[in-house]
C-alpha positions in Angstrom: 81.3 47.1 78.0 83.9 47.3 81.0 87.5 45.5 80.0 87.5 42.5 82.4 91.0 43.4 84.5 93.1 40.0 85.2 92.5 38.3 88.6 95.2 39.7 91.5 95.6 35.6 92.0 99.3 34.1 92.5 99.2 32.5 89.1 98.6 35.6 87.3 100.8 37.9 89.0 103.7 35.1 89.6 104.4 34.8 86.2 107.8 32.8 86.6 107.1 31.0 89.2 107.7 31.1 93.0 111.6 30.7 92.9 113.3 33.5 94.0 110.4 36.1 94.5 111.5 39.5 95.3 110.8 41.0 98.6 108.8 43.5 98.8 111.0 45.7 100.6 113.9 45.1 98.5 116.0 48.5 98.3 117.5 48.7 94.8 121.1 49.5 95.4 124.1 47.2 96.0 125.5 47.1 99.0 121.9 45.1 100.3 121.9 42.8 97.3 125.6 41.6 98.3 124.0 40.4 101.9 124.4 37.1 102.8 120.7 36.3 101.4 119.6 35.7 98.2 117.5 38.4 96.5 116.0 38.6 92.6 118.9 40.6 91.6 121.0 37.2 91.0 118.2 35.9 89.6 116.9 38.1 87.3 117.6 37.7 84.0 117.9 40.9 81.7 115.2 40.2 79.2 111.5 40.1 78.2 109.6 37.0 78.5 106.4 37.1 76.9 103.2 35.5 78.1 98.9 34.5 77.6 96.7 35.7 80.3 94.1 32.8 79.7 90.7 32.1 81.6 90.4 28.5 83.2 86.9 27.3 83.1 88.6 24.4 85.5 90.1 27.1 88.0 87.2 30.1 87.1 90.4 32.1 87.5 93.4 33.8 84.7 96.5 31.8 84.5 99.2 32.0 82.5 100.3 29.9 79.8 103.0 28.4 81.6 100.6 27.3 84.4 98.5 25.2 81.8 102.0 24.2 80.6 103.9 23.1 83.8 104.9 19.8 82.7 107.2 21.6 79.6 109.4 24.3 82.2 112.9 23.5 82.1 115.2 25.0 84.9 116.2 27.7 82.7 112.2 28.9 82.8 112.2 29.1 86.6 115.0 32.5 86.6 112.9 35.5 87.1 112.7 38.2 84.0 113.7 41.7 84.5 110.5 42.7 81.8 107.7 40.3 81.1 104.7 40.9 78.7 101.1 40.3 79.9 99.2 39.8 76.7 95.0 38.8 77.6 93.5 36.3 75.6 89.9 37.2 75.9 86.8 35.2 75.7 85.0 35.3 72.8 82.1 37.9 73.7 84.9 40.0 74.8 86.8 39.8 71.5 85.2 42.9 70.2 86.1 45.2 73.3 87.9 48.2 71.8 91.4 49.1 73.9 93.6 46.1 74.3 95.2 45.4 77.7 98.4 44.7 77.5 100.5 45.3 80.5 104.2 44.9 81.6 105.2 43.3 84.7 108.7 45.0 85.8 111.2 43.2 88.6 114.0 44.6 88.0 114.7 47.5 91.2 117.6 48.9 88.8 114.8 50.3 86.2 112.1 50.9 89.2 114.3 53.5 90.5 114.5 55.5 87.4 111.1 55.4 86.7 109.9 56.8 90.2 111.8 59.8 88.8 110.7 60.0 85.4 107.0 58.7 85.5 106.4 60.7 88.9 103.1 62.5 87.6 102.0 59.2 87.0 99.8 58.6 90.2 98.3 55.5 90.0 101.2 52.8 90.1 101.7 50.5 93.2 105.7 51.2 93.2 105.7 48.8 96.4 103.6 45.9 94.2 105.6 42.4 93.1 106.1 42.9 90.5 105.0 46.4 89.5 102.7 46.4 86.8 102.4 48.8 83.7 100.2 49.2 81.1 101.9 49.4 77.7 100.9 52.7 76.8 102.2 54.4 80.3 106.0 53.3 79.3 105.2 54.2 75.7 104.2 57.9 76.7 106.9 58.5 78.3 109.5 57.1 76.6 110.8 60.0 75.3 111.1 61.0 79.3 113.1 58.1 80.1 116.0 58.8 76.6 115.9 62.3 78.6 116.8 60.9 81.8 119.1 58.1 80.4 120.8 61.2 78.9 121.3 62.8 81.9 122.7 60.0 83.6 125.4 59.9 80.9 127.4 63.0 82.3 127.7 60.8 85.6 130.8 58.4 86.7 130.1 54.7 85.9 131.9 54.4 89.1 128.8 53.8 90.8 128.1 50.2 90.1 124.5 50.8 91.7 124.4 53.8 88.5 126.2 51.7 86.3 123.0 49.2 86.6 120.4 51.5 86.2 121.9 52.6 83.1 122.3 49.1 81.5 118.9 48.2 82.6 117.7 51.8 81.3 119.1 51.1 77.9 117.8 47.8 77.6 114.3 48.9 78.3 114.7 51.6 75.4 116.1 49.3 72.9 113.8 47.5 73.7 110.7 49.3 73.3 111.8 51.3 69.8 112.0 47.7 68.6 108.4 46.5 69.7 106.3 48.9 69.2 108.7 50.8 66.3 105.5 50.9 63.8 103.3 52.6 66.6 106.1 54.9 67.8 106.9 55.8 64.0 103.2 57.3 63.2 103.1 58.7 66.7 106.2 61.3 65.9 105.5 61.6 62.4 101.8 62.7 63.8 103.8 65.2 66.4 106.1 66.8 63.4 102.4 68.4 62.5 101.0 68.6 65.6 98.2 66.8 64.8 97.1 62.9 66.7 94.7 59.9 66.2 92.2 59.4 68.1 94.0 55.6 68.7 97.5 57.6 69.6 96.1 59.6 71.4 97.8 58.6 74.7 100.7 59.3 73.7 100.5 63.0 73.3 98.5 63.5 76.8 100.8 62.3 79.4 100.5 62.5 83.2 102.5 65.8 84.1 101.5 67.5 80.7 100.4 71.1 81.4 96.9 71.2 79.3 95.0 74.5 78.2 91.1 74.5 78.3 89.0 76.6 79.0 86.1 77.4 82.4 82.9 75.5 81.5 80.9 78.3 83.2 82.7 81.6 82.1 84.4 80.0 78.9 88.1 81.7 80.4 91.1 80.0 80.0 92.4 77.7 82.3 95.0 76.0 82.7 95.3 72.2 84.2 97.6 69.7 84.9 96.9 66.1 83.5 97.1 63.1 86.4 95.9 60.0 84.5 94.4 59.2 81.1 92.1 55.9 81.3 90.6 54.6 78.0 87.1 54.1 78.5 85.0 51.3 75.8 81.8 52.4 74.4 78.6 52.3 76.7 74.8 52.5 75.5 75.1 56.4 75.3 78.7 57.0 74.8 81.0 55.7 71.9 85.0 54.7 73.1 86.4 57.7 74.6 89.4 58.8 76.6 88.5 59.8 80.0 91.2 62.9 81.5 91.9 63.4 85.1 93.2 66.5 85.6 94.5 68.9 88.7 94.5 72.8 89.5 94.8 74.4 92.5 92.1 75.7 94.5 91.6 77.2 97.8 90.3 76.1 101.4 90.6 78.5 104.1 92.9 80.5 102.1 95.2 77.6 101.7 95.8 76.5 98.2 95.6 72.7 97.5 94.4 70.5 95.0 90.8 70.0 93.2 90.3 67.9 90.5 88.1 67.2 87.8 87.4 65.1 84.5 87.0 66.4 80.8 86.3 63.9 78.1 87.9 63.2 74.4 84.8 61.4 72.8 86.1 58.7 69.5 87.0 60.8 66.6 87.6 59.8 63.2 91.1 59.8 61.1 93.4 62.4 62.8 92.8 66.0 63.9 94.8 69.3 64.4 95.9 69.6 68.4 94.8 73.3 68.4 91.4 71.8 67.5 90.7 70.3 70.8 88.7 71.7 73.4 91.1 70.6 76.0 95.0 70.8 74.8 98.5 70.8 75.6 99.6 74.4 76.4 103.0 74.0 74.3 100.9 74.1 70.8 99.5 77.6 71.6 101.4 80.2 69.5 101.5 82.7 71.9 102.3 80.2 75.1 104.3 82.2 76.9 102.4 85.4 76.9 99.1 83.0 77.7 101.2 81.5 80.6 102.2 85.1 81.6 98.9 86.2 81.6 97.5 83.0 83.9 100.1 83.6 86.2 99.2 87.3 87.0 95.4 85.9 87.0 97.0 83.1 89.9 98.4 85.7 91.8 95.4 88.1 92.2 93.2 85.2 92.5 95.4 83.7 95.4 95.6 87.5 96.9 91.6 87.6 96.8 91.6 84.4 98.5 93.1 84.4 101.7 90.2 85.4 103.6 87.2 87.6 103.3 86.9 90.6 100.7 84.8 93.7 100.7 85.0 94.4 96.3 83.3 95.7 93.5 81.5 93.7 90.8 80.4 95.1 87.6 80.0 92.3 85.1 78.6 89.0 84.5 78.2 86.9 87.5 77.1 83.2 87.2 74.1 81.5 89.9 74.2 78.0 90.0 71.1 76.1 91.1 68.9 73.2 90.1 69.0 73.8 86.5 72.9 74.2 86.2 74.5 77.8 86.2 72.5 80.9 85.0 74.1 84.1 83.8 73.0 87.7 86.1 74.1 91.0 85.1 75.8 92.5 88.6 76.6 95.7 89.3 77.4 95.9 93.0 79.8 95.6 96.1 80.3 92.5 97.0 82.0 90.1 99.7 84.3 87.1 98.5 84.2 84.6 100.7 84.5 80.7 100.1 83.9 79.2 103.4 80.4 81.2 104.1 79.8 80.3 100.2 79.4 76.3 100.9 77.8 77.0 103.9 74.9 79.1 102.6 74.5 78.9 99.0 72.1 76.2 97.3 75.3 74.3 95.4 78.7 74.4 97.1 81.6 74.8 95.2 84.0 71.9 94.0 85.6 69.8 96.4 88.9 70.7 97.3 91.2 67.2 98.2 92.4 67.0 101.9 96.1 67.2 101.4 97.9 70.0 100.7 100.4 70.6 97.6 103.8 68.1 98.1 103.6 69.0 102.1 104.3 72.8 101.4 101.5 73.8 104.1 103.7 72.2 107.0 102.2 71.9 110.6 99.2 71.3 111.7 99.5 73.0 115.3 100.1 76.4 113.1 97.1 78.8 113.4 94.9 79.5 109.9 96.8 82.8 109.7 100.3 81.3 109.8 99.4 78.5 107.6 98.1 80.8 104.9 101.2 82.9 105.5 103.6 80.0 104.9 101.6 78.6 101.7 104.1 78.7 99.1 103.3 77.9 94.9 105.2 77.7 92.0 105.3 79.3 89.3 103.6 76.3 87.2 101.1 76.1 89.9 100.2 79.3 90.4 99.0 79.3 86.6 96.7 76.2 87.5 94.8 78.5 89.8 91.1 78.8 88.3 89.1 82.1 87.4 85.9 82.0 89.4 85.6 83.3 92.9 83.0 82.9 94.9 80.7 85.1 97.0 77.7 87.5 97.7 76.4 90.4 96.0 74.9 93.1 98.5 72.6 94.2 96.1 70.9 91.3 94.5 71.5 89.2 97.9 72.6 86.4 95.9 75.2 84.2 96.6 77.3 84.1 93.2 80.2 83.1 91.3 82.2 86.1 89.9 84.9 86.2 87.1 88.4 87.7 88.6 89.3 89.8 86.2 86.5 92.2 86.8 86.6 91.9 90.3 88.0 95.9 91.5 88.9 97.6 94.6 85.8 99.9 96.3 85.5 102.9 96.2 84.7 105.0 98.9 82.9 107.8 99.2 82.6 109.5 102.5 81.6 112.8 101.9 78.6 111.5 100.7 77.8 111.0 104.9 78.2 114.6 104.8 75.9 115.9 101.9 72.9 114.4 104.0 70.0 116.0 104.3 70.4 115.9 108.5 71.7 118.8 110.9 74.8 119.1 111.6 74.3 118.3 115.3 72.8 114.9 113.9 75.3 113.8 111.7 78.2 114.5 114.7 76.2 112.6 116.8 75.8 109.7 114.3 79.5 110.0 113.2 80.8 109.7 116.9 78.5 106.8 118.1 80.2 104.8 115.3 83.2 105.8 116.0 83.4 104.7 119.1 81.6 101.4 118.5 84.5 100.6 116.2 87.1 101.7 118.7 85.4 100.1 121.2 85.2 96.4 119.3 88.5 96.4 118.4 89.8 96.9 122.4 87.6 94.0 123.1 88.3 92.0 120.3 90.0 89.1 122.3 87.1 88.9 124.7 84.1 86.6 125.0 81.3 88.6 123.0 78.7 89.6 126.1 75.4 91.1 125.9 74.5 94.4 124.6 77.8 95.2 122.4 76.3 96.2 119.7 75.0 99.5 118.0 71.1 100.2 117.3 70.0 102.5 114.9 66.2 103.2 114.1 65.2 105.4 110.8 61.6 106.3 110.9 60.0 108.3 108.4 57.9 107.6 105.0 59.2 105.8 102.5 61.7 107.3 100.0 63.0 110.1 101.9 66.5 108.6 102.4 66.5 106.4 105.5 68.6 103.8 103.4 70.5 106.7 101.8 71.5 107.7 105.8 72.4 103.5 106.5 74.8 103.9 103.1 76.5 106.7 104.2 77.3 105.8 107.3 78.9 102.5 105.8 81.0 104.4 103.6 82.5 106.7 106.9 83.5 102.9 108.6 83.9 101.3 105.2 82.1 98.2 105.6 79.8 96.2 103.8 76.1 97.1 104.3 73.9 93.7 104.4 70.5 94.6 103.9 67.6 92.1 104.5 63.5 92.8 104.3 61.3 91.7 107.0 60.1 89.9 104.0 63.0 87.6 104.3 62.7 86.9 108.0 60.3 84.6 107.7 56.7 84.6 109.2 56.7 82.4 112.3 59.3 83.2 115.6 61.4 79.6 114.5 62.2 81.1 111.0 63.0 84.7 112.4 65.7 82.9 115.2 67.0 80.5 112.0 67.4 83.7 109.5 68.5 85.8 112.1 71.3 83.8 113.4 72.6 83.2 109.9 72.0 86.8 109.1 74.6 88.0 112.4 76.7 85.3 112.0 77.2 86.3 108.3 77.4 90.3 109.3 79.9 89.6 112.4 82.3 87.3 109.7 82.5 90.3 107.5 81.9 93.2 110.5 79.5 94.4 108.0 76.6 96.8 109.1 72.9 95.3 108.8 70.4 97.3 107.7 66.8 95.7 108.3 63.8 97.3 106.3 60.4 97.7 107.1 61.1 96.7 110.7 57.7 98.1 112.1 56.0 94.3 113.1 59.3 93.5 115.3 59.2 97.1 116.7 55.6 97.8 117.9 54.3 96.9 121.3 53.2 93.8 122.2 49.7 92.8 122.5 48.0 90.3 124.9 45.8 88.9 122.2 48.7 88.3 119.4 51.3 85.2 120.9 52.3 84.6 117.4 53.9 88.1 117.5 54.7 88.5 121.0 56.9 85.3 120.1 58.2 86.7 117.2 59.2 89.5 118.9 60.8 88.4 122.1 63.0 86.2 119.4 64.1 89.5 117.6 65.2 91.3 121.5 67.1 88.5 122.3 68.9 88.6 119.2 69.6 92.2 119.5 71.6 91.4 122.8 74.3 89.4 121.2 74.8 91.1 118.3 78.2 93.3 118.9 77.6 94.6 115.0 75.9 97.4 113.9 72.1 97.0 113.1 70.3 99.8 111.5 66.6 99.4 111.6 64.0 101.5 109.2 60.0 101.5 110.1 57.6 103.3 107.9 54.0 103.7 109.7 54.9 102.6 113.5 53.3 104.4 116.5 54.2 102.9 119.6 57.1 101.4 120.2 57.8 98.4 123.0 58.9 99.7 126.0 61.7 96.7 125.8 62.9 97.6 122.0 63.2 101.0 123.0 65.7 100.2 126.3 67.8 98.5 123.5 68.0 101.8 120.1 71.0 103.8 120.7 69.2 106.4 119.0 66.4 107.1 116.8 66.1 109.3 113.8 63.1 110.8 112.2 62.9 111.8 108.8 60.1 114.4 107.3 58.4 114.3 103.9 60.9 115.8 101.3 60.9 119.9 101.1 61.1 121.5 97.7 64.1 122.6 98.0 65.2 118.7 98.6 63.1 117.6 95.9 65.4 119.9 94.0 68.7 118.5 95.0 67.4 115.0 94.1 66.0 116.1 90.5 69.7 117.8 89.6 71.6 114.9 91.4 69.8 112.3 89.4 69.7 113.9 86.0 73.5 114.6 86.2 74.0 111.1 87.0 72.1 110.3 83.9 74.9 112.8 81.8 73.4 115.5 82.0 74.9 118.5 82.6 73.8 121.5 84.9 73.4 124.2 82.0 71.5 121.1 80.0 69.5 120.8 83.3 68.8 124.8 83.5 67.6 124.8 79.9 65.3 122.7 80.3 62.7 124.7 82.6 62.4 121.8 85.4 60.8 123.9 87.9 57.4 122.8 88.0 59.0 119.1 87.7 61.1 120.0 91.1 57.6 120.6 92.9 55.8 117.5 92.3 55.2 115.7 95.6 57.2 112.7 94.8 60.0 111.0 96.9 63.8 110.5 96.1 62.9 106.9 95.0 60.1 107.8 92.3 62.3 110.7 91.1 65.1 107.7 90.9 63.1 105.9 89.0 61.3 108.3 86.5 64.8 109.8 85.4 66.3 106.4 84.7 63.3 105.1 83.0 63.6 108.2 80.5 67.2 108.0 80.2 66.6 104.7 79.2 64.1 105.8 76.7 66.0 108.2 75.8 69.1 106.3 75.0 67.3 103.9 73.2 66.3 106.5 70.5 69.8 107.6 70.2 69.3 111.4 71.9 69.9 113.3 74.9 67.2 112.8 77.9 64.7 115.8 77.7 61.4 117.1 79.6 59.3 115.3 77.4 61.1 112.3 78.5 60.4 112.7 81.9 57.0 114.0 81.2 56.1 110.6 79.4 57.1 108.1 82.7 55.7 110.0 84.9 52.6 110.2 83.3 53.0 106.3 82.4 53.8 105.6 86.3 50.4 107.2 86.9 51.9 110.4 89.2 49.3 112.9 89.7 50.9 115.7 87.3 48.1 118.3 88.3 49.0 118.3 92.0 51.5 120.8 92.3 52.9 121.8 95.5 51.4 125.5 96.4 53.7 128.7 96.9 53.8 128.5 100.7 55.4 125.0 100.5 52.3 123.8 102.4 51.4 119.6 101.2 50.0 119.7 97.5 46.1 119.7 97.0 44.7 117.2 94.4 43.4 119.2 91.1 42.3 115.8 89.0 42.4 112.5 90.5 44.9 109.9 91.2 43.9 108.3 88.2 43.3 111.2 85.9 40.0 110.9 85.1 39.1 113.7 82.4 36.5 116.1 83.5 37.4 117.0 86.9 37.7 120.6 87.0 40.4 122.8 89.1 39.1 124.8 92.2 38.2 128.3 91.3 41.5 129.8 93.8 43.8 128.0 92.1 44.9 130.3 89.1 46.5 129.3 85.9 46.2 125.6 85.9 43.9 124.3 82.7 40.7 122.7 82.9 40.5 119.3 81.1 37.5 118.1 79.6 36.4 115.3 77.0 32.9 114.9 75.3 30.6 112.2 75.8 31.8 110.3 72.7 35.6 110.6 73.9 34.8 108.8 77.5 33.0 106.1 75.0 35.7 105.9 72.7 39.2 104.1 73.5 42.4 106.5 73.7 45.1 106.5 71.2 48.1 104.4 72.9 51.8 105.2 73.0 54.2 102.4 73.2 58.2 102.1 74.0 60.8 99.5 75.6 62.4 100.6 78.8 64.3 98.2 81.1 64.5 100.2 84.4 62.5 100.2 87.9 61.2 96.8 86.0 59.3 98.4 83.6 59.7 96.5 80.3 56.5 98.4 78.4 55.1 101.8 78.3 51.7 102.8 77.3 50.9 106.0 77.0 46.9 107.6 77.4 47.9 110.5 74.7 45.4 113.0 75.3 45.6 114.1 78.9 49.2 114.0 78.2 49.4 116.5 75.4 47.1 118.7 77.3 49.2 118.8 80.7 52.5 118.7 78.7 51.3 121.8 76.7 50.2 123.8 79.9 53.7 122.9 81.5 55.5 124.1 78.3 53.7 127.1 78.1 54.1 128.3 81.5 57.7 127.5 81.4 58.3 129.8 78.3 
């Protein structure tokens, strides 16, 4: 149950009285108290008067006892107090309420002044209030603050009278307090000595300003925070007493740092516990604190250097999706683009929210452009460590929008020769090469313009699948070195309103990070309209007047298209055709992917591939096949071998028998698609073995091979073993 807070009435706040109040703009220094008018520093007696906060069932309000007393005030009473104690008397189903609420009212302007400076982390204090009020347990926190001021204060000339006060009122307050609470403060510093606190004291080791050590509640990094207020919470249905922790770091909006907060809890523990023991702590008990500060700083920095605006990077670690059900762990291994402000605008959960005001007024004007304010962001040293660990972003490849850890956030690599190893002429690739060339050169000398119609660069790849049209749109990303955001027609939606919605997200996204779009399976945007199809026709005039304002560049692959519409083809810069993979190709592909897998090119030679080069398969399924065997292979702790490959490919149901003839001419099926035993080779094909099963084996289920692979989302492998051994035996043989 909620502590009932005393009325802001004048008898509860006015505890001596009306005589003399202090104004409220009072300035604490000499010169205005010696004016002609009479202010509370004659008044104000240097003492603590001590008074009951009582409820009135007569004036339904708190008084104080010396309101239900009026008749007993002498003239002496009437002088104000510098200190006066506010103790609650509660009602009686209220006596069982577990933190007390004693607060003290302060008048005097003398110790006001010094405790702006030393309780400045302390947030939450009306220093214009009359008078201002203080819990008990604020002033006991940081009392050892206020002997470190007071000591200061010492090396300075008590000809001041103004510092001369504040000193006198200063040591008055101190006295005072060691006296009062001496039996709380006593097991509070003995506690210390050992680092170690009550769960009752508990308030006196986590002070506003304290620099606090926790750690990410997504990745479980370290963090560091900065603690702003500690409110004692009573016990609740669900939740026993508990101290509730406000605390700051710095976080980034439009690559400006400022401050985000948020709230851990120190649930009611019993007897006394070890400080290192707490899931949130102060950084000073760490043994290695310095290095850890160290170590947060550099974090700070990078994180602050990935921050200011957009950043094409490479991810290869655990990245963390958070959705309905909280945050959910993904394996990534991918480029990726940071970028905070398109984060909140297109991800299902935005990320914390980031207060409005910058740090202590470091980011100055507001008529200064985004650029020069992130320019002129300055941190210290203390708050660069309180800079967190996520960033957030997209990954290109699992076109997810994702929170990544900084530490394993890395530079690109590019590769551009890999543009050049493509399986184009020479006449082609130039041609490619130059048109985006001069796109680039050309957007960057009308950068400053309005965007007009028909700026952009329009690619088509048409061929069959797996012959390398996405290969070609990755290459040419790594000659201009931009992201490559690729999106199926799957994802555009089915209707010409969810086309123009994902569309217009999809440029404005690609235009943000001047990234090249690659569309796949582009063929139902593409083909020629029909009179008897509207849905389509709609669907497809959306998709042209698209392409007119996009000033990016758009590469589009179709598989099976035939005609194109006379108004998409006015709008493709140029059009490439790719032809089903040669022998030779399939070659390349084969040794490229099994050195990827380790292997080398004598292990590759050795193992007699060559009827393996000529299956009619594209550079997808030979993708696929040799990671699924090295997989395999890996998981039974040897080197990837023929057999390997033999068993997924057989598994993935590839037509081993259909071997591409010696004229390079398209393969001729020997047994069907399924390999059903007892279909017999044509008589003019020489050498290849005729499989055949009795009656009884077509009746009688196959033996079954099983094994775990995790690639090309195959997560089991059975195995039909006799066609296998049969095939796999031929292809040995013939390879000897």
């Amino acid at each position: 149950m909620d502590e009932i807070q005393p009325t802001e009435s004048p008898s509860a706040n006015d505890i001596s009285g009306d005589h003399g109040r202090p104004r409220r703009d009072q300035p604490p220094n000499l010169e205005e108290a010696n004016s002609s008018q009479e202010t509370t520093l004659f008044n104000l007696k240097l003492d603590v008067k001590r008074v009951l906060l009582m409820w009135s069932q007569e004036k339904s309000e708190y008084v104080t006892k010396d309101d239900l007393e009026e008749e007993k005030k002498t003239e002496d009473d009437s002088a104000q107090y510098a200190f006066t104690i506010v103790r609650p008397v509660k009602p009686a189903y209220l006596r069982d309420v577990y933190w007390d609420d004693i607060r003290i009212h302060v008048r005097s302007q003398y110790f006001i002044t010094a405790a702006k400076v030393v309780m400045k982390p302390q947030r939450n204090i009306s220093w214009e209030a009359d008078p201002v009020v203080f819990q008990y347990r604020q002033l006991l926190a940081f009392l050892p603050k206020f002997k470190e001021y007071r000591s200061s204060l010492s090396k300075s000339s008590d000809a001041d009278p103004e510092l001369a006060e504040i000193k006198l009122h200063l040591d008055f307050f101190i006295d005072f307090m060691e006296l009062e609470y001496q039996d709380q403060l006593r097991v509070l510093r003995s506690l210390q000595q050992e680092q170690r606190v009550s769960f009752r004291l508990l308030w006196g080791i986590f002070v506003p300003g304290t620099l606090l050590l926790s750690n990410c509640e997504v990745s479980g990094e370290p963090i560091a925070l900065r603690l702003v207020r500690v409110d004692t919470e009573d016990a609740t249905v669900d939740k026993s007493p508990h101290y509730s922790l406000l605390c700051e770091y710095i976080d980034f909006s439009e690559g400006i740092p400022a401050l985000a907060v948020l709230t851990r809890e120190i649930p009611e523990f019993p007897g006394d516990m070890l400080l290192a023991d707490f899931g949130i702590r102060p950084m000073y008990v760490e043994k290695n604190a310095q290095e850890l500060r160290d170590t947060l700083i550099e974090r700070g920095r990078r994180y602050w250097s990935l921050s200011k605006t957009w950043r094409h990077m490479q991810y290869s670690a655990i990245a963390w999706l958070k959705d309905d059900q909280g945050q959910r762990k993904t394996a990534v291994k991918s480029r990726i683009v940071l970028d905070r402000d398109l984060y909140d605008s297109y991800a299902d959960h935005a990320s914390p929210t980031i207060e409005q005001s910058t740090l202590a007024g470091q980011i100055l004007v507001k008529r200064l452009t985004r650029k020069e304010r992130v320019q002129n962001a300055e941190l210290l040293l203390d708050d660069v460590m309180l800079i967190p660990v996520l960033l957030y972003g997209f990954s290109l490849s699992d076109r997810q929008w994702l929170q990544f850890d900084v530490n394993h956030v890395q530079e690109v690599t590019w590769n551009p020769e890999s543009f050049r190893h493509l399986e184009l002429a020479d006449e082609t690739k130039d041609l490619v090469k130059s048109l985006i060339h001069s796109h680039i050169l050309r957007s960057a000398a009308f950068d400053d313009f309005v965007v007009g119609k028909g700026t952009g660069l329009i690619l088509n790849l048409h061929g069959p699948p797996g012959v390398g049209k996405s290969l070609t749109a990755e290459a040419m990303c790594e000659v201009v070195t931009s992201p490559l955001y690729m999106v199926g027609a799957g994802d555009l939606g089915t209707t010409a309103s969810e086309l123009d919605r994902a569309l217009n997200k999809i440029f404005r996204i690609a235009t943000a990070w001047k990234a090249v779009v690659l569309i796949d399976e582009a063929d139902v945007f593409l083909e020629e309209r029909a009179r008897d199809d509207l849905k389509r026709n709609a669907m497809v005039a959306v998709f042209l007047r698209q392409l007119e304002y996009f000033p990016g560049i758009l590469i589009l692959t179709t598989n099976r298209l035939e005609s194109f519409d006379d108004a998409i083809k006015s709008r493709i810069h140029l059009s490439l055709t790719f032809e089903h993979l040669t022998p030779n190709t399939r070659e390349k592909l084969w040794r490229a992917f099994l050195r990827k897998a380790g292997l080398t090119d004598n292990q590759i030679s050795n193992m007699n591939m060559e009827r393996m080069f000529q299956l009619p398969l594209n550079g997808r399924e030979i993708k696929n096949i040799v990671q699924t065997a090295a997989t395999f292979a890996s998981h039974n702790k040897r080197v990837l071998t023929l057999e390997d490959l033999l068993r997924v490919t057989q598994t993935n149901k590839v037509p081993l028998e259909r071997i591409v003839s010696s004229n390079g001419t398209e393969p001729r099926v020997i047994l069907d698609s399924t390999h059903n035993a007892g279909t017999k080779a044509p008589s003019n094909e020489p050498g290849l073995p005729t499989l055949t099963t009795s009656s009884a084996q077509k009746d009688t289920p196959s033996p079954r091979w099983s094994g775990s692979a995790t690639v090309a989302g195959v997560s089991t492998v059975l195995l039909a073993a006799a066609p296998l051994l049969a095939v796999t035996a031929w292809i040995l043989q013939r390879n000897r």
